[in-house]
C-alpha positions as CSV (number, residue, x, y, z in Angstrom):
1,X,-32.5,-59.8,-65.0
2,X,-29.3,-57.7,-64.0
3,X,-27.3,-59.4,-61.0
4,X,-25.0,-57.1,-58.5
5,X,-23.9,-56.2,-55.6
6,X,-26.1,-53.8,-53.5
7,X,-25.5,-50.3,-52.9
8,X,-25.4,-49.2,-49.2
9,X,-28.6,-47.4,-49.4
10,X,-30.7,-50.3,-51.2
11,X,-29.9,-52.7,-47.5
12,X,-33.3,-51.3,-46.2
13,X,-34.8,-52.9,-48.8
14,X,-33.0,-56.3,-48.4
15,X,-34.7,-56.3,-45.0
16,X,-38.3,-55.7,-46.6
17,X,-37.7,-58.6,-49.1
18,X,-36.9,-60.5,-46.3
19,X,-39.8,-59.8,-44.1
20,X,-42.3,-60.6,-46.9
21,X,-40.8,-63.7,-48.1
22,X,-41.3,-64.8,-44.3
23,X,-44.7,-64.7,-44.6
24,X,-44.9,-67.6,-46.9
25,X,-44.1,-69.7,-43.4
26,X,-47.2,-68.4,-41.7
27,X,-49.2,-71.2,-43.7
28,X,-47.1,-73.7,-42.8
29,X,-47.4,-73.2,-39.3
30,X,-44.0,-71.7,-38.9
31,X,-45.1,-68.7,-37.6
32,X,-42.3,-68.2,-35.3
33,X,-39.9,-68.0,-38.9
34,X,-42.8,-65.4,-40.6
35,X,-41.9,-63.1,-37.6
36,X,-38.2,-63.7,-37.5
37,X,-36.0,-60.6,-37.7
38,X,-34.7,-60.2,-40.9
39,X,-30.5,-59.8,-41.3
40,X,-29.6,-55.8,-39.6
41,X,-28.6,-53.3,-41.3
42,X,-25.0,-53.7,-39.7
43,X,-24.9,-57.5,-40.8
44,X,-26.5,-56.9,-44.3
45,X,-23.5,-53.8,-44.3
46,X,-20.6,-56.1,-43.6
47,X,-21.8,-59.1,-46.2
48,X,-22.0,-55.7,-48.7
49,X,-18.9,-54.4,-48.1
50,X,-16.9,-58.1,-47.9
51,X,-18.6,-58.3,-51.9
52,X,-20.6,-61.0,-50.4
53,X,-24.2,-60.0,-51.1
54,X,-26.0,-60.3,-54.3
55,X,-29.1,-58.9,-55.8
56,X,-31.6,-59.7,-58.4
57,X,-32.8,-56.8,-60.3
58,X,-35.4,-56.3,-63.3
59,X,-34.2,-54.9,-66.2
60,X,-35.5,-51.7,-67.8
61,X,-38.3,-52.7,-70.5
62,X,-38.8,-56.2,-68.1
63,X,-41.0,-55.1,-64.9
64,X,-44.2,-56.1,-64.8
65,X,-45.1,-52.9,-62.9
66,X,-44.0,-49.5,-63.4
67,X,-42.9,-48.9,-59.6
68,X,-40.6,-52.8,-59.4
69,X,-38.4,-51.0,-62.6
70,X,-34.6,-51.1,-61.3
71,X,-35.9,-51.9,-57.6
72,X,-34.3,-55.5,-55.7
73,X,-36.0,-58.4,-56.6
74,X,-34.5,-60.8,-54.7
75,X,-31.0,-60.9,-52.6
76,X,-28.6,-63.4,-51.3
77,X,-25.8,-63.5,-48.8
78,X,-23.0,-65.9,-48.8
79,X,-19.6,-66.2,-47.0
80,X,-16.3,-69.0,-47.0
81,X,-17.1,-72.1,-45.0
82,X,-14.1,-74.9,-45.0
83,X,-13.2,-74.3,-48.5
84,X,-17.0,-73.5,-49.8
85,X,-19.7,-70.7,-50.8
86,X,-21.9,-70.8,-47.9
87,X,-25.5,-69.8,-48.6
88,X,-26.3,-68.1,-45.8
89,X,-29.8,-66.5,-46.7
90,X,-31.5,-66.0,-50.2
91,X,-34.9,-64.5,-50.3
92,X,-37.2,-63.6,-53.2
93,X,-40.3,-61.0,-52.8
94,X,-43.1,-63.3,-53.1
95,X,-44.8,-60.7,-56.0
96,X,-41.5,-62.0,-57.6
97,X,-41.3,-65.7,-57.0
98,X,-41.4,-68.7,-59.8
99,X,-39.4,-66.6,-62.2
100,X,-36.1,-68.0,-61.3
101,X,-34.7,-65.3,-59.4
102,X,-33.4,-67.4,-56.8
103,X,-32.0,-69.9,-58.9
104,X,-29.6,-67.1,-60.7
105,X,-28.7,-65.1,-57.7
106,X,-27.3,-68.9,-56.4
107,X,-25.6,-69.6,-59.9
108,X,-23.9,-65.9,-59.8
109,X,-23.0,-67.0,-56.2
110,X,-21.1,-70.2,-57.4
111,X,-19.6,-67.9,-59.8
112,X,-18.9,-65.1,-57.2
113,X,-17.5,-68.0,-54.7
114,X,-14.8,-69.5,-57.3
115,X,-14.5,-73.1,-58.2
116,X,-15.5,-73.9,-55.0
117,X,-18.8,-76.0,-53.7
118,X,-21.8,-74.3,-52.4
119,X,-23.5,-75.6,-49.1
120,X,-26.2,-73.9,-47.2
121,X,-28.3,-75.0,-44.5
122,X,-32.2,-75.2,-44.3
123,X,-35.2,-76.8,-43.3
124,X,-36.0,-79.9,-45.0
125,X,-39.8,-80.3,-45.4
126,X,-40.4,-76.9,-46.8
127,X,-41.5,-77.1,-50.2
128,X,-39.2,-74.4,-51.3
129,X,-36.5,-75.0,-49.2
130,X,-35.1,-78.5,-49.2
131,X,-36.6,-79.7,-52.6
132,X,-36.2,-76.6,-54.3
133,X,-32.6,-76.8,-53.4
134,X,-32.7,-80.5,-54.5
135,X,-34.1,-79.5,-58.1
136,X,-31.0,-77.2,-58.5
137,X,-28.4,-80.2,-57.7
138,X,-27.9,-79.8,-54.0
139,X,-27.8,-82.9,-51.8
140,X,-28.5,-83.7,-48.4
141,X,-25.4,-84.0,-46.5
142,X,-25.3,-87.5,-43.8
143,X,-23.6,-86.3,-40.2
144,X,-20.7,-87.6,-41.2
145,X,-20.1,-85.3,-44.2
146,X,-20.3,-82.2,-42.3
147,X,-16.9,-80.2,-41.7
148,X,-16.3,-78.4,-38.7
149,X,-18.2,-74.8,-40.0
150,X,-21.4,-76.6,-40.8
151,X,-21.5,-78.3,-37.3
152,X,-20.9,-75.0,-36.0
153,X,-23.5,-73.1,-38.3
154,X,-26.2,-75.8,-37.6
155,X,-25.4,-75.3,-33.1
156,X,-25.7,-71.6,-33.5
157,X,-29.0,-72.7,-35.9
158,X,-30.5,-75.2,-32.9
159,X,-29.3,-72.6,-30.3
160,X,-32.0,-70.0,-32.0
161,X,-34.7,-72.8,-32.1
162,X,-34.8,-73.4,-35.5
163,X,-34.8,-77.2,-35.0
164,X,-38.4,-77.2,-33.8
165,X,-38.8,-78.2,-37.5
166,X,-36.3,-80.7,-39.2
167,X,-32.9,-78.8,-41.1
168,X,-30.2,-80.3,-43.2
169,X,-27.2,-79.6,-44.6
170,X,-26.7,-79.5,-48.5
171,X,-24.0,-79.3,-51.3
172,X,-23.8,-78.9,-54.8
173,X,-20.3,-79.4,-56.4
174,X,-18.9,-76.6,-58.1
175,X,-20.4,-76.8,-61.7
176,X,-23.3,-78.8,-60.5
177,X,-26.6,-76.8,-61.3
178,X,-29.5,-79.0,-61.6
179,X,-32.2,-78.7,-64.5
180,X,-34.4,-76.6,-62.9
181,X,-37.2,-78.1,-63.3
């Protein structure tokens, strides 16, 4: 698998990975998160040009389909937050999931970020949200932990209605990939 940034014309295609891998919400009764709108083209633009979007590609001789050769796998977003790599979105095409795509595209983030932590925000009863996260060494961050750009991510979060269903906050100390398993 081949990790880079995205070229400008391959952003459409960021917004098509995101739309199917919102499906998976649909049967969890999350329908309102399967419809979302995925990032813009302006927003996915700016995280592109401020080398703060990554994505996962297949390798020539690797794709399980001649037409997924050299296409986006997977992406992921990030940006500073008080000192840390902030995951703001990573999304794998289902056809593509539970080959640990998203696993590398968050390791090359920590990478991309510096020797800095990595925190993102999402919803905590979601099988591959929350413990997924868990299984790669994030924790669950207590009120008290949060610095002043999470509080602020998590209002603007609750201001869109994502806390109809529970969120939390996690971190994984630079260095601190979990096992995977």
């Amino acid at each position: 698998m081949l990790i880079h940034a995205p070229s400008l014309a391959e952003l459409p295609t960021l917004r098509s990975i995101e739309l199917a891998s919102g499906t998976a919400f649909r049967g969890l009764g999350m329908a309102a998160i399967a419809d979302a709108e995925p990032p813009s083209l302006a927003q996915l633009t700016a995280f592109q040009r401020a080398g703060r979007a990554l994505v996962a590609y297949e390798e020539p001789g690797e794709a399980a389909a001649p037409h997924s050769t050299g296409q986006p796998l997977g992406f992921l977003l990030w940006e500073p937050v008080d000192g840390c790599t902030h995951i703001e979105q990573v999304s794998v095409h289902p056809q593509h999931a539970h080959r640990r795509i998203g696993r590398a595209l968050i390791d090359r983030a920590e990478r991309a970020g510096g020797p800095a932590p990595l925190t993102l925000t999402t919803f905590a009863e979601v099988p591959w949200n929350a413990p997924y996260y868990a299984r790669l060494g994030f924790r669950t961050l207590t009120d008290t932990e949060l610095t002043p750009g999470l509080r602020a991510i998590r209002a603007h979060e609750a201001a869109l209605g994502l806390d109809h269903w529970p969120r939390v906050c996690m971190r994984r100390e630079a260095g601190g990939a979990g096992s995977g398993t």
